[in-house]
VOGU-3710 file (C-alpha; in Angstrom, 3 decimals, decimal comma):
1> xxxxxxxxxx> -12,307/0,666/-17,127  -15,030/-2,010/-16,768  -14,290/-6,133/-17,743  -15,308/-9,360/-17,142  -14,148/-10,884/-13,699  -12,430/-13,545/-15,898  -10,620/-10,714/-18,024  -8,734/-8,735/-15,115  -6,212/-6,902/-17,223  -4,626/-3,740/-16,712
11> xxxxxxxxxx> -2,121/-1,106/-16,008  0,138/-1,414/-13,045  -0,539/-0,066/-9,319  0,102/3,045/-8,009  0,675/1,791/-4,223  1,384/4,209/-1,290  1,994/3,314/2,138  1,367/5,473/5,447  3,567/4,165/8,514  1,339/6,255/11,489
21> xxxxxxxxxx> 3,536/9,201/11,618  4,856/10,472/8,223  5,724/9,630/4,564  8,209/6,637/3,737  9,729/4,243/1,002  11,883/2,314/3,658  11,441/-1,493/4,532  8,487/-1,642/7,171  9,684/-0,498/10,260  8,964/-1,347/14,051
31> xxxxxxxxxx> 5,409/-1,078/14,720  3,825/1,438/17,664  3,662/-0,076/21,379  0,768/-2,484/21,770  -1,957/-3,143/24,313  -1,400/-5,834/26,646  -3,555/-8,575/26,432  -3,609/-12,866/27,860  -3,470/-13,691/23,953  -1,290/-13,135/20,912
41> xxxxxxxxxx> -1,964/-14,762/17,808  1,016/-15,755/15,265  -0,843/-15,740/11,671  0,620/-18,091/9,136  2,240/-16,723/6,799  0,644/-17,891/2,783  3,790/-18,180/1,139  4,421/-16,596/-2,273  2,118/-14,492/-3,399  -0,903/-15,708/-5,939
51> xxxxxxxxxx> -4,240/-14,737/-7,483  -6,748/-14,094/-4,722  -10,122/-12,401/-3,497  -10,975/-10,782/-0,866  -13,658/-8,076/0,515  -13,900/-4,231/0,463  -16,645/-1,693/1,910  -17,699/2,187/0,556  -16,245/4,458/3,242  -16,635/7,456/0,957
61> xxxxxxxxxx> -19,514/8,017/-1,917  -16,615/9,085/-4,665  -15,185/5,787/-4,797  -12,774/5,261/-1,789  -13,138/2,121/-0,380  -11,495/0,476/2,601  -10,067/-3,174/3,033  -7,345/-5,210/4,436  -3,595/-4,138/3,871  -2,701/-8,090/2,857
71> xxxxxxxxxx> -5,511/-8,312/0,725  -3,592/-5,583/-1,731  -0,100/-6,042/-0,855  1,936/-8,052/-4,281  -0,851/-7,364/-6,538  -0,046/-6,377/-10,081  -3,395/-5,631/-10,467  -6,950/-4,432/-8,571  -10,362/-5,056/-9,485  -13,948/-4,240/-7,244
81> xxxxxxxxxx> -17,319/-6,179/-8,894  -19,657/-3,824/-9,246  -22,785/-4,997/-11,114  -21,259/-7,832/-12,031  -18,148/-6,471/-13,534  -15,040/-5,727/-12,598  -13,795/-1,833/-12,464  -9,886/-2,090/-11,873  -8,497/0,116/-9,504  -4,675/1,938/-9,725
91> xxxxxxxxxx> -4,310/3,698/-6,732  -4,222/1,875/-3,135  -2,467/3,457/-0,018  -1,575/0,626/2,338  -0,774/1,129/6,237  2,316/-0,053/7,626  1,230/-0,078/11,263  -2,038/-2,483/10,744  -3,923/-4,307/8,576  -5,760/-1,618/6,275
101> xxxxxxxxxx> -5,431/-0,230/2,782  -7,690/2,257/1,041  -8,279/2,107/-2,518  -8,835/5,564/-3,811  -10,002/5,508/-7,019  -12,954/2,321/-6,959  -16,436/2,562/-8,172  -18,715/5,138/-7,095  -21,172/4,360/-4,204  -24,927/6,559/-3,288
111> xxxxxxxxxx> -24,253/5,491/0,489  -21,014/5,013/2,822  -20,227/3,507/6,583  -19,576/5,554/9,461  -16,538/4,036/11,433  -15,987/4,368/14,837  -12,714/4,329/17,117  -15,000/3,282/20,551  -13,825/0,299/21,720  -16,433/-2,479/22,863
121> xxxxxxxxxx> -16,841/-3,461/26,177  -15,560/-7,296/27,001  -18,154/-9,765/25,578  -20,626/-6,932/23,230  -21,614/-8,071/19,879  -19,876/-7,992/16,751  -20,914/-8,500/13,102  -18,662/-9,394/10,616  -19,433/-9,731/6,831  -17,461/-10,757/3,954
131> xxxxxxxxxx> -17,022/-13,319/0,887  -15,475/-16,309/2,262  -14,902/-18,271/-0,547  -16,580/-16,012/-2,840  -20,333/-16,112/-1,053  -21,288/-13,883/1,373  -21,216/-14,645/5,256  -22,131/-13,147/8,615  -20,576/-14,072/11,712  -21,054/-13,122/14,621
141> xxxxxxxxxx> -18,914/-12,848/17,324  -18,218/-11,902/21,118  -15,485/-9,024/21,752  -12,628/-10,458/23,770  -10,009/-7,719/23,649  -7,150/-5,665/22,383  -3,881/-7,566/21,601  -1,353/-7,851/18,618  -0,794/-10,390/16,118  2,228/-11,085/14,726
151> xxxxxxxxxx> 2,559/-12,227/10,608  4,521/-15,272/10,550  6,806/-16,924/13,144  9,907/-15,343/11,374  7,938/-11,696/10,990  8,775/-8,792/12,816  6,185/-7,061/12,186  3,276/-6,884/14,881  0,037/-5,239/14,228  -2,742/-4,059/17,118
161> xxxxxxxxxx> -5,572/-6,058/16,739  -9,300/-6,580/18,396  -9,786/-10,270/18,979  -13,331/-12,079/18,822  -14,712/-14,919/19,807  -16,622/-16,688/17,143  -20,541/-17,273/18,337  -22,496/-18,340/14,712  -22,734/-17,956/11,371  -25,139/-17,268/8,320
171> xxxxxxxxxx> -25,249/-19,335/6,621  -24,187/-22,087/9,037  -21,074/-23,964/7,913  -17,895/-24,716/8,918  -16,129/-23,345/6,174  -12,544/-21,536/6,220  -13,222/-18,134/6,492  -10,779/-17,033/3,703  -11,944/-14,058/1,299  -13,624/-12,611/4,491
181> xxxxxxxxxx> -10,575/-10,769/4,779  -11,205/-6,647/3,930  -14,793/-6,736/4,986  -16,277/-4,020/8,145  -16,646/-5,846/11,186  -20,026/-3,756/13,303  -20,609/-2,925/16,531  -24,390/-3,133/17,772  -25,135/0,683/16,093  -24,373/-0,139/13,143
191> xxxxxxxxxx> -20,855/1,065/12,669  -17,613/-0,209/11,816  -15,329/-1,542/14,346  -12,498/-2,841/12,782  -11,813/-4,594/9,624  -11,827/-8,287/8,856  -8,043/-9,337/8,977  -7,217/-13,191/10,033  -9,788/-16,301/11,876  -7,821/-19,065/13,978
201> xxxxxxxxxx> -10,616/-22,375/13,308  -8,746/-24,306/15,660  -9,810/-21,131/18,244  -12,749/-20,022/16,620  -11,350/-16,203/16,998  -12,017/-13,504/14,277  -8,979/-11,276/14,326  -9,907/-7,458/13,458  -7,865/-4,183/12,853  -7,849/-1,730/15,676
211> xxxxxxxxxx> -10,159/1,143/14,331  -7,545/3,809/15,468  -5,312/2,566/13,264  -7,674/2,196/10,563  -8,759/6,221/11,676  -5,352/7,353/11,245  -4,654/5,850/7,595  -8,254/7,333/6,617  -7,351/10,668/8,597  -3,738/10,465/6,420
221> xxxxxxxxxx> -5,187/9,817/3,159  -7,344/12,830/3,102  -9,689/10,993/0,613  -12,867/10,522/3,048  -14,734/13,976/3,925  -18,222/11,983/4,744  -20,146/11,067/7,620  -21,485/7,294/6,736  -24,897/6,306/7,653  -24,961/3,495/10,837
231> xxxxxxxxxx> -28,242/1,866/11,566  -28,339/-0,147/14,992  -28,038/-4,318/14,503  -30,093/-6,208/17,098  -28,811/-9,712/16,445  -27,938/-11,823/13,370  -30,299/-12,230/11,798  -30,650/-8,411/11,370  -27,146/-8,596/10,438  -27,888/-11,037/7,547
241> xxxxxxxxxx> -30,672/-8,628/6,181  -28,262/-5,768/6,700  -25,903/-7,829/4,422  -28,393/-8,392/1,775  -29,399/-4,598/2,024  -25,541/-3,292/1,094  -25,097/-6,417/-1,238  -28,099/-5,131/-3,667  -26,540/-1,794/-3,243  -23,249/-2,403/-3,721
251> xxxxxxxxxx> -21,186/-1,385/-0,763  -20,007/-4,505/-0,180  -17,799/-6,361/-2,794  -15,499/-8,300/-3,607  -12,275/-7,814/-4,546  -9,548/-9,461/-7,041  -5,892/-9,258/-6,457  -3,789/-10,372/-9,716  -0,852/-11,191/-9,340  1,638/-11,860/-12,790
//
């Protein structure tokens, strides 16, 4: 089904959730043991939930795309741009262990990413793109380490993250990075490191999923039987071009959360 972004209407969500280890409709439960690191990062919780956007990337050419877990959580409805319009999605499996959910059934794609569970060495390049207030961004960032985040001072749930240090950005502003949440953060070959999940301004850290997690939800889902295509990124600027490449192509998009 295909409407106007304006127009997001549709049938409810089929959500599923994968905890790391096996099938369950309980509350979220404790999270798996995480790597020590000197920082931990408290993200603020938003309050109720509302109508929002956000950022997904092709991880499989039949329409399985990946993004980040509180990007889908509380929506009613689901909706990718592609081409300008908005194709709702219905089915969305959501980890409980980190910040990732898959949507199953978005638009088709004629190219994916390849993702990568290698962690970077302390200070190697990042890339991360996204829609920060609805236009798209690169930032680029220094790799600082593992640690774990924790959602909300009252929250007991912790997630492993990879934490980055915040170098430039294209275009240059000093913007809230908001809506850049969902979107593939690359290493320097090209492939995808983590997913966009939380920035502290005040820091100037990106906050990223750790890609085993991410590997394990995919692995789980049994949706993604592809290889994605990685081509190495040199420096920014590359990265921008990169950006503009998968924009015209349409493996990077937004996406709308609705909520009633």
């Amino acid at each position: 089904m295909w409407l106007d972004a304006e127009d997001l209407q549709g049938p409810g969500i089929d959500v599923e959730q994968y905890d790391g280890e096996e099938w369950t409709e309980d509350d979220r439960g404790p999270r798996r043991p995480m790597p020590r690191s000197a920082e931990r990062y408290i993200i603020q919780d938003q309050g109720p939930m509302r109508d929002s956007q956000g950022t997904a990337f092709s991880v499989d050419t039949d329409g399985v795309w990946l993004t980040a877990e509180h990007v889908t959580h509380g929506c009613d409805r689901i909706g990718i741009l592609k081409n300008g319009r908005v194709m709702l999605a219905a089915r969305v499996l959501e980890s409980r262990e980190s910040d990732a959910s898959i949507i199953r059934d978005g638009p088709v794609s004629n190219a994916s990413f390849a993702l990568t569970t290698t962690r970077p060495r302390s200070g190697d390049r990042g890339y991360h793109m996204g829609y920060p207030g609805g236009r798209p961004v690169v930032v680029q960032s220094r790799f600082i380490g593992a640690a774990q985040a924790q959602r909300g001072l009252s929250s007991r749930r912790f997630e492993p993250i990879y934490a980055w240090a915040e170098i430039a950005r294209i275009p240059r502003n000093n913007n809230p990075l908001g809506g850049i949440s969902g979107g593939p953060t690359f290493n320097r070959n090209g492939q995808v490191v983590g997913i966009n999940s939380a920035s502290t301004d005040r820091r100037g850290r990106v906050l990223t999923t750790d890609p085993n997690a991410v590997k394990r939800l995919v692995d789980a889902s049994g949706d993604v039987d592809e290889i994605g295509r990685a081509g190495a990124i040199g420096n920014a600027n590359d990265a921008a071009a990169y950006f503009q490449q998968f924009i015209r192509r349409g493996l990077i998009t937004q996406v709308y959360c609705d909520v009633y």
